[in-house]
PLY file of the C-alpha trace (Angstrom):
ply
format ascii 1.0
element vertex 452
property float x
property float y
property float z
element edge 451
property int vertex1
property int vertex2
end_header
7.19 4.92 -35.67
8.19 4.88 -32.24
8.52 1.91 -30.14
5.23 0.43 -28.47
4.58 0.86 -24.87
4.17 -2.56 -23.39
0.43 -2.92 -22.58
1.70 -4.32 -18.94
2.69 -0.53 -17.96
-0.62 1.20 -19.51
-2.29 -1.30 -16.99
0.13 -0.25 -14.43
-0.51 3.61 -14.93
-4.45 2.69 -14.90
-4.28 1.34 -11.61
-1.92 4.15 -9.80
-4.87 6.90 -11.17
-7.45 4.61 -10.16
-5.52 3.99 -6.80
-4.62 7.39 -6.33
-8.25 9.04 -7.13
-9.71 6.42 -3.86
-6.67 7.30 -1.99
-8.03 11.00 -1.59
-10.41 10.30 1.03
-7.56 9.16 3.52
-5.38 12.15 2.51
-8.17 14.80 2.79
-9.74 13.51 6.32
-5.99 13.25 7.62
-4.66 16.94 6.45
-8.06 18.34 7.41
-8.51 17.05 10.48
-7.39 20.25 12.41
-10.85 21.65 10.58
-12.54 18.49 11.32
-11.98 18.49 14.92
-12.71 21.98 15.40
-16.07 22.11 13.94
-17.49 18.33 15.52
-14.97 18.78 18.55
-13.10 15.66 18.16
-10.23 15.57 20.97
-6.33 14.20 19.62
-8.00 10.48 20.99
-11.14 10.87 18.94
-8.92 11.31 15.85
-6.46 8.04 17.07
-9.62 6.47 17.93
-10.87 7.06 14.54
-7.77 6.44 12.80
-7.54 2.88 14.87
-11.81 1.69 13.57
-10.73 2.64 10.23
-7.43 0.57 9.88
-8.42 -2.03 12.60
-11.55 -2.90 10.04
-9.35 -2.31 7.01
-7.29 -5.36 8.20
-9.93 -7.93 7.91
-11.05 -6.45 4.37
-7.34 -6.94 3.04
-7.76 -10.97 3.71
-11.63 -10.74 2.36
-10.44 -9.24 -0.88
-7.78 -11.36 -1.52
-9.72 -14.89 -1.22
-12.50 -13.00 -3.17
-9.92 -11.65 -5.45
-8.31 -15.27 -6.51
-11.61 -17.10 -7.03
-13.35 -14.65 -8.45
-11.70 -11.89 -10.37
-9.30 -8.84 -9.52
-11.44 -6.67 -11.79
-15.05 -7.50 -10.20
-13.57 -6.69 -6.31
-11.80 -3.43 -7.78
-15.49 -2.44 -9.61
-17.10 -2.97 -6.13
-14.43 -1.02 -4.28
-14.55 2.23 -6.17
-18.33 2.50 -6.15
-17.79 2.14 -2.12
-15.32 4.85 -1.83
-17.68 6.83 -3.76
-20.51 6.79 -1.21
-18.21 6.22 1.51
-16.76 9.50 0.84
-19.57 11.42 0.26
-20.80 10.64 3.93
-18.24 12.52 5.26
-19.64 15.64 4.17
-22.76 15.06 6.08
-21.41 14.01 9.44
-21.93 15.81 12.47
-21.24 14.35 15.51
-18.25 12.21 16.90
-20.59 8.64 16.78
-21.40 9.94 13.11
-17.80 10.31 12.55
-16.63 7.31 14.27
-19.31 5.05 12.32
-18.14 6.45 8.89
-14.46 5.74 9.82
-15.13 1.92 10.89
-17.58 1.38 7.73
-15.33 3.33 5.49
-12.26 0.98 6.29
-14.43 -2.46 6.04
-15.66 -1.18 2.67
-12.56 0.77 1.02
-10.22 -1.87 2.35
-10.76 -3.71 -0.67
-8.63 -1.66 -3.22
-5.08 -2.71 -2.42
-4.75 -6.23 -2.78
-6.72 -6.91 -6.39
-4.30 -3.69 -8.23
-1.05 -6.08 -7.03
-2.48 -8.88 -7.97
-2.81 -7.60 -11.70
0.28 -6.45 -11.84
2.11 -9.29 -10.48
0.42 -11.31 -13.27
1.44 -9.13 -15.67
4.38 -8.71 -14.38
7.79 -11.35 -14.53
10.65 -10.63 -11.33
12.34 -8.54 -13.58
10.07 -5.65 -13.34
7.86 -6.47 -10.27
9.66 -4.05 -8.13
8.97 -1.21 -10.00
5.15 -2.21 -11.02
4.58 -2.50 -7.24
6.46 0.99 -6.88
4.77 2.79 -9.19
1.06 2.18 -7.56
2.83 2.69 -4.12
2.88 6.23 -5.40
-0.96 6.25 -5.25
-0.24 6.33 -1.60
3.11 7.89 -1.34
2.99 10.71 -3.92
-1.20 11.79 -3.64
-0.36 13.06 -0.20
2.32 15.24 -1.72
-0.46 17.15 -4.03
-3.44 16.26 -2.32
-2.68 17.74 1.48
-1.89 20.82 -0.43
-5.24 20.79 -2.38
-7.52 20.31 0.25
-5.98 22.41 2.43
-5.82 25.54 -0.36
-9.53 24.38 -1.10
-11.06 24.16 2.57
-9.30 27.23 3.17
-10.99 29.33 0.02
-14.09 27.67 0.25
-14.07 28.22 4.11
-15.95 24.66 4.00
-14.15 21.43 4.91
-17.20 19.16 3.61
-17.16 20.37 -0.24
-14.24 18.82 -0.66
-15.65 15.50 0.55
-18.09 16.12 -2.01
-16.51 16.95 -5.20
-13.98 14.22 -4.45
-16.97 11.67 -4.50
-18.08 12.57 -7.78
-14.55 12.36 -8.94
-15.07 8.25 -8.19
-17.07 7.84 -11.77
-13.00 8.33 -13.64
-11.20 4.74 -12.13
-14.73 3.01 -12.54
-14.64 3.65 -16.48
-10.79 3.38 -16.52
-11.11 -0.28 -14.95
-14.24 -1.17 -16.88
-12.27 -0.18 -19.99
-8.77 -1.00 -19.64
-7.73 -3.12 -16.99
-8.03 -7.11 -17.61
-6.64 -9.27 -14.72
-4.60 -11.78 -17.04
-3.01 -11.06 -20.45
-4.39 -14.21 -21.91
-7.41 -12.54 -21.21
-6.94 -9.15 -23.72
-7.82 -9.90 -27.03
-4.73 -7.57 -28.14
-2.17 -8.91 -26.05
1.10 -9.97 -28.45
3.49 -12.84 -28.22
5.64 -10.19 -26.68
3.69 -10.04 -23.93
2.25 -13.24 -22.93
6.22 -14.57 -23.14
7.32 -11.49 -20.73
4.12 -12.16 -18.50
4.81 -15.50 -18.06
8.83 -15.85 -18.12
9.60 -17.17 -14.89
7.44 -19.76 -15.25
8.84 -20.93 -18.63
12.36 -20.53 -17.41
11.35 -22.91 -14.60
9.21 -25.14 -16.85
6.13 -25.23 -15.20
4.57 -23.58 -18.67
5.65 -24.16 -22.45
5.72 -21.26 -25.23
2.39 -20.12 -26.81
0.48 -22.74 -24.11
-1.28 -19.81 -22.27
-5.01 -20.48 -22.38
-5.40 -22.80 -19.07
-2.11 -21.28 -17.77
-3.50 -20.70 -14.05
-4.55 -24.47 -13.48
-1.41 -25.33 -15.34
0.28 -23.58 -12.39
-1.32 -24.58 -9.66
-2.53 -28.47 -10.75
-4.68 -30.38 -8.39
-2.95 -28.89 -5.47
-3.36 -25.17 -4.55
-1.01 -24.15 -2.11
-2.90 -23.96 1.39
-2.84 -21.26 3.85
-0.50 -23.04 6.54
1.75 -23.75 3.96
2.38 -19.90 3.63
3.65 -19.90 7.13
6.36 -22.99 6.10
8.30 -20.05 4.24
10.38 -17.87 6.29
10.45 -15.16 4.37
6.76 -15.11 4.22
6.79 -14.86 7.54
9.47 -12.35 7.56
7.56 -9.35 5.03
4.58 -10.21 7.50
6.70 -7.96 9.70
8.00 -5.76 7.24
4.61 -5.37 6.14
3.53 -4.49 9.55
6.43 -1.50 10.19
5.80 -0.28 7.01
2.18 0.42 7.86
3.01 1.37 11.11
5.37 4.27 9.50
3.08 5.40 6.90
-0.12 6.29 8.98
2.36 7.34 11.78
3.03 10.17 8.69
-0.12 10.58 7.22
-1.96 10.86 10.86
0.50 12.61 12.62
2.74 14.84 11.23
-0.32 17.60 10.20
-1.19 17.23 13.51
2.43 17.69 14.47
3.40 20.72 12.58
0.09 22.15 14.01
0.48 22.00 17.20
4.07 22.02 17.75
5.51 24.50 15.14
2.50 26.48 15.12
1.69 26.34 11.37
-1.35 27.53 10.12
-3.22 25.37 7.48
-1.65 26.37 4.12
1.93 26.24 5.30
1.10 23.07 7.14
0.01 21.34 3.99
3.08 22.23 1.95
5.32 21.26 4.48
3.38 17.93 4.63
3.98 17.64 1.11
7.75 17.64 1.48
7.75 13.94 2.87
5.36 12.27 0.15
7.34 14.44 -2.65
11.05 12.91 -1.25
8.84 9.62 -0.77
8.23 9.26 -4.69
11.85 9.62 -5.57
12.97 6.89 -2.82
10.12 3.96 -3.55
11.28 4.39 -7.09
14.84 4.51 -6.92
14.86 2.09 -4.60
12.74 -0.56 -6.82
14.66 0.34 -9.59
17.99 -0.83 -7.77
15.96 -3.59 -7.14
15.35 -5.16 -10.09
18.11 -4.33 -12.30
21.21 -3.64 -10.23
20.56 -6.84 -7.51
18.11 -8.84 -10.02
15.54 -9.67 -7.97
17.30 -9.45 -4.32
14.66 -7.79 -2.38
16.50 -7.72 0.83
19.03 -5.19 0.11
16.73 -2.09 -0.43
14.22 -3.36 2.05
16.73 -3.56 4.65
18.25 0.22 3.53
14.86 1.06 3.92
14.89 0.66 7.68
18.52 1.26 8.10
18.26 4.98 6.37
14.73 5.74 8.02
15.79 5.72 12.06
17.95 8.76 12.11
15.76 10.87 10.79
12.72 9.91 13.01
14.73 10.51 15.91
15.49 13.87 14.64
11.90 14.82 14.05
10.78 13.83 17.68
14.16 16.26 18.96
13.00 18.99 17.01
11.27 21.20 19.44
10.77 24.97 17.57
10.36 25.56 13.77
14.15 25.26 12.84
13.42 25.02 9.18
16.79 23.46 7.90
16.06 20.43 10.21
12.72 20.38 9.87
12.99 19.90 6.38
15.86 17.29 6.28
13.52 15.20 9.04
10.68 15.23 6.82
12.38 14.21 3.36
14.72 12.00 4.99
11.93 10.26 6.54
10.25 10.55 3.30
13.26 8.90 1.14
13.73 6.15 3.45
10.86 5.33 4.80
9.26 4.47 1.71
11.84 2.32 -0.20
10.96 -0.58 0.46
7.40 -0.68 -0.80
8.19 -2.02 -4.45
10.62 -4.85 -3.00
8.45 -6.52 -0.23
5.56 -6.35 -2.00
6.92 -8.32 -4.74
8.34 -10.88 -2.67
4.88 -13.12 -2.42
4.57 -13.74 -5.66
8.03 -14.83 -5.96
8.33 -17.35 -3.33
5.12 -18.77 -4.06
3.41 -18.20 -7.58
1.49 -14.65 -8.55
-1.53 -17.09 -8.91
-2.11 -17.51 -4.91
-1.09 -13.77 -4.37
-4.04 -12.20 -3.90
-4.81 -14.40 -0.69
-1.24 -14.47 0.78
-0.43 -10.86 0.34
-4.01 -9.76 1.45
-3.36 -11.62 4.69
-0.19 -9.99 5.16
-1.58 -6.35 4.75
-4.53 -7.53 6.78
-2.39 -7.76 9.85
-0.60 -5.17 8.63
-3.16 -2.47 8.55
-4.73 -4.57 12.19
-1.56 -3.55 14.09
-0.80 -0.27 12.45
-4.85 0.01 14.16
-3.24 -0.27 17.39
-0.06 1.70 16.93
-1.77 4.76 16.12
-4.15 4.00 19.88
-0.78 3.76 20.89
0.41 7.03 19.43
-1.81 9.01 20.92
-1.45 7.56 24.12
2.26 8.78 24.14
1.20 12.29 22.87
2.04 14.18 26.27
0.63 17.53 27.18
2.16 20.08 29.51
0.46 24.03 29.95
-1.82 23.29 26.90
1.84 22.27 25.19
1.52 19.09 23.26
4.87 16.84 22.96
4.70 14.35 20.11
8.64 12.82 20.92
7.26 9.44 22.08
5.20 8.50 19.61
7.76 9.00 17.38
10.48 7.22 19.50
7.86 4.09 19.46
8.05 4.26 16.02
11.64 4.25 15.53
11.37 1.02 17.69
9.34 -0.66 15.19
11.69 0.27 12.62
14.62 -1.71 14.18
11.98 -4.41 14.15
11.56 -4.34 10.84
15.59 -4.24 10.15
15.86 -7.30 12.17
12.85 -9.18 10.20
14.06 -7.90 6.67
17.41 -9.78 7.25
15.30 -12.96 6.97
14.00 -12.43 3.81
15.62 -14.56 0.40
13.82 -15.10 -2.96
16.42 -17.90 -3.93
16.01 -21.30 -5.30
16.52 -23.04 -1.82
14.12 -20.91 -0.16
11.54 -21.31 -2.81
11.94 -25.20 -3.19
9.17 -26.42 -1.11
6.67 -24.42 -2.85
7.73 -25.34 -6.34
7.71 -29.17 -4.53
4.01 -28.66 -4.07
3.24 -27.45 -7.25
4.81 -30.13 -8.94
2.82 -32.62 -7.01
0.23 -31.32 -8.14
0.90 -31.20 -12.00
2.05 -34.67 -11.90
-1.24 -35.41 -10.47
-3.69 -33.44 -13.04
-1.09 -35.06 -15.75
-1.99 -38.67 -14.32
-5.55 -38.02 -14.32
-5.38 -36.81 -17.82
-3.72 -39.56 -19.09
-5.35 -42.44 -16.86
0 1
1 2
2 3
3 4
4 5
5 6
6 7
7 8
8 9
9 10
10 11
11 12
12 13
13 14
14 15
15 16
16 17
17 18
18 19
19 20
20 21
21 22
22 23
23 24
24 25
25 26
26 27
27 28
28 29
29 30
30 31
31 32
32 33
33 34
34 35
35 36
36 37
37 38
38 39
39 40
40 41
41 42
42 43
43 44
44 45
45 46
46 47
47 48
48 49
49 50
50 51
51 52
52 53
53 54
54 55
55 56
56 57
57 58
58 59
59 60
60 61
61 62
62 63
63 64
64 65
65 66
66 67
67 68
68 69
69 70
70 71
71 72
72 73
73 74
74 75
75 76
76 77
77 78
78 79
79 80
80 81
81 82
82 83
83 84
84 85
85 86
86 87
87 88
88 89
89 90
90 91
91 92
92 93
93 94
94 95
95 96
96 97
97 98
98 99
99 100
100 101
101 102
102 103
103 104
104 105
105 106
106 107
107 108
108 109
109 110
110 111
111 112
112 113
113 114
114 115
115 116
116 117
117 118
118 119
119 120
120 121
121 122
122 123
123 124
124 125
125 126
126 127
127 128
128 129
129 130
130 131
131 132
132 133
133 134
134 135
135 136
136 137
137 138
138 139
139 140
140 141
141 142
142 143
143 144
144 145
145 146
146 147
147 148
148 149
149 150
150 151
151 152
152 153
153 154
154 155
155 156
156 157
157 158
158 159
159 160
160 161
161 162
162 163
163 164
164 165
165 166
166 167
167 168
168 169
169 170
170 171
171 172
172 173
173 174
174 175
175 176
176 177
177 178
178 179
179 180
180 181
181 182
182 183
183 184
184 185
185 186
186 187
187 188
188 189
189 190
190 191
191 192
192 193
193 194
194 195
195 196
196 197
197 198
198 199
199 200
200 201
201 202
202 203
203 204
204 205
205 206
206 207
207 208
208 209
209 210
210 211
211 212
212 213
213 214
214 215
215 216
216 217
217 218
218 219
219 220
220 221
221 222
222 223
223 224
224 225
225 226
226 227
227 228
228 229
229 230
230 231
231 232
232 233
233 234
234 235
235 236
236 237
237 238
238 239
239 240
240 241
241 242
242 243
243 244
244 245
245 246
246 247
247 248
248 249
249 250
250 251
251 252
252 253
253 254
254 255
255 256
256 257
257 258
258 259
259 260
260 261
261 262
262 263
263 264
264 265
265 266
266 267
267 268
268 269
269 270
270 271
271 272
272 273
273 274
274 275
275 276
276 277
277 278
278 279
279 280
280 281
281 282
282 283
283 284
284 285
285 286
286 287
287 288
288 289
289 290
290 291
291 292
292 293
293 294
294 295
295 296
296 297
297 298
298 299
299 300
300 301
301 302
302 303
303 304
304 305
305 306
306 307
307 308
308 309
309 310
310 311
311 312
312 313
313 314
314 315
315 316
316 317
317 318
318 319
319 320
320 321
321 322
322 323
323 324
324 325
325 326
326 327
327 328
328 329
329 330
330 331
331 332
332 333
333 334
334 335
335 336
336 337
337 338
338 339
339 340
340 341
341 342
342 343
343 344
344 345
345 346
346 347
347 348
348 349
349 350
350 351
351 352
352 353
353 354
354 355
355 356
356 357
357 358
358 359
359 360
360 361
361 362
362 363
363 364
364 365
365 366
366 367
367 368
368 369
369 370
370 371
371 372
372 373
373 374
374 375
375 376
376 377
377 378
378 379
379 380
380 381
381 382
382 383
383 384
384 385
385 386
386 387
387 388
388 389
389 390
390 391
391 392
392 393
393 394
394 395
395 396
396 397
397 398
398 399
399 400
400 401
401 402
402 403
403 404
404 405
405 406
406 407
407 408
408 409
409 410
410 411
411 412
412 413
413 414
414 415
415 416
416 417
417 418
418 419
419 420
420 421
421 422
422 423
423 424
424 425
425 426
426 427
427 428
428 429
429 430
430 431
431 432
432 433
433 434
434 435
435 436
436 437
437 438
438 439
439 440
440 441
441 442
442 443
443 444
444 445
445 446
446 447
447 448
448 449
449 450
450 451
């Protein structure tokens, strides 16, 4: 009989299919917008301005979700999100206009914006700092690798079907699979599965044994045994500087990824001249080389530095600036270059998903994670609002001749941001003293009561 696959990664898998099945919306309105501005006659700053209401209300919904997410559940906020998307997504197909479309966009990102933050959460639960990395990693590949087959879907489809707004449609109906599959499968704490082993409630819950906040086999009340009387508060998040420092990370990252998913179709459009097919399998080529660097990287990660995040997150930032620079150069369809701009961008740029993302729940405890990571991707996905106003702003156009080379300059100035900010980031004992400090107080405290 072959060996058992740890429950922990069937979870996993459940939520990158779940995540990737609500991440279709984004990819399909992005690839198609060429379509989509045609037929309601959306101008390049209709699209920004509709890419800016859907992350600027996205933001907020991050921090919503993850208070929500903590006190009451991961598994009831990720039941309510994919119902959302559902709807959400079907509107598309009936709008019309460029208020309809701007509406949807603004709704769609307050509603949808709830996805993220409860999937981490489970997993960092599940989860101990020896494979958080490459949990994280593999549901970054909801966003990172559906682009790669989805932009080449929808764009076949819409151009077959010669009908941008079916595809909005049998997407939608496509929302009933990650409703059953969370329903079904997914449980936010192993304690909680009625088939979880010794195996993995110990692997679950290692670092806190190690440290000695938990003992062996004690697992029933093992959240208030963590946190005690005293729940870390939110100031106390901004004590830590590496908190403080993946706020930033955060921030570039999200900046980089909708500066690809918005603007690069738009890009190869108008600049190389490709038509829709060809532009959605040369999309593809930066999600595909994506895939292989979030995982590689978070792999390195966990097992070759043991938990030091800083390394890959840094090589992140390091390895992507080159090749953005080389994109905004690029001036005629010079396919070598074109190519090695795109999957270098893709390789780079999304390494250091798995790292930062695990960094929360190691400086602080995977039971507050859920609010201090949804704060962090709140402002995240708020700025990343802005950039792509910003963006579009820089796009400059000469004779009908559009030049994208300044947004993507600005872009490869918020990467040397984010090389600067990833240099502050440790997971160490010393940096994660105060927390555990807090903690304690508080277990000494519920231990007191208990015995007064």
């Amino acid at each position: 009989m072959g060996k058992r696959i740890p429950y922990r990664w069937i979870i996993a898998i459940v939520l990158f299919i779940a995540y990737s099945i609500q991440y279709l919306d984004r990819v399909k309105s992005n690839v198609l917008n060429p379509l989509i501005s045609a037929d309601l006659g959306l101008s390049t700053g209709d699209i920004g301005t509709g890419a800016f209401l859907m992350l600027l209300f996205y933001g907020p919904a991050q921090f919503v979700s993850g208070i929500l997410t903590d006190k009451f559940g991961a598994k009831k906020v990720l039941i309510f999100s994919i119902v959302a998307w559902s709807v959400m997504t079907a509107w598309m197909g009936f709008v019309h206009s460029r208020e309809e479309y701007l509406w949807r966009m603004a709704i769609f990102g307050f509603l949808v914006g709830t996805e993220y933050v409860p999937s981490a959460r489970i997993l960092m639960r599940w989860f101990n700092k020896d494979g958080r990395a490459r949990a994280q990693a593999l549901l970054s590949w909801a966003w990172i690798l559906t682009p790669a087959w989805a932009s080449v879907l929808a764009t076949q489809w819409a151009a077959h079907a010669h009908d941008w707004r079916i595809v909005f449609f049998v997407t939608a109906s496509l929302g009933i699979i990650p409703l059953l599959l969370i329903v079904f499968v997914v449980h936010d704490r192993p304690e909680k599965y009625a088939k979880s082993t010794v195996d993995d409630l110990e692997y679950a819950y290692a670092d806190e044994i190690e440290a000695g906040t938990i003992k062996k086999g004690e697992y029933r009340d093992s959240q208030k045994t963590i946190l005690g009387d005293t729940p870390i508060r939110f100031r106390d998040f901004f004590k830590n500087r590496s908190y403080v420092a993946v706020l930033f990370v955060d921030i570039v990252m999200q900046i980089t990824l909708y500066g690809a998913l918005i603007w690069v179709p738009l890009y190869l459009t108008d600049v190389f001249g490709f038509k829709l097919q060809q532009m959605g399998l040369w999309s593809a080529m930066y999600f595909m080389a994506g895939a292989v660097g979030s995982f590689t990287s978070s792999y390195l990660s966990d097992k070759l530095f043991k938990g030091n995040r800083r390394i890959m997150i840094l090589t992140c930032f390091i390895g992507l600036a080159p090749f953005i620079i080389l994109l905004a150069t690029l001036k005629q369809a010079d396919q070598s270059l074109l190519l090695l701009a795109l999957c270098g961008m893709g390789f780079f740029g999304n390494m250091a998903w798995g790292p930062f993302l695990a960094v929360p729940a190691e400086i602080f405890t995977p039971e507050v994670y859920g609010k201090a990571m949804g704060f962090i991707n709140g402002a995240g996905y708020t700025v990343a609002a802005f950039s792509a106003k910003i963006f579009a702003a820089l796009v400059v156009i000469n004779g009908g001749v559009k030049d994208y080379s300044n947004g993507w300059y600005f872009i490869a100035f918020c990467v040397v941001i984010g090389v600067i900010a990833a240099g502050f980031i440790r997971t160490d004992k010393q940096e994660t003293a105060h927390v555990k400090n807090l903690l304690e107080a508080g277990r000494s405290r519920t231990n007191t009561l208990r015995n007064s």
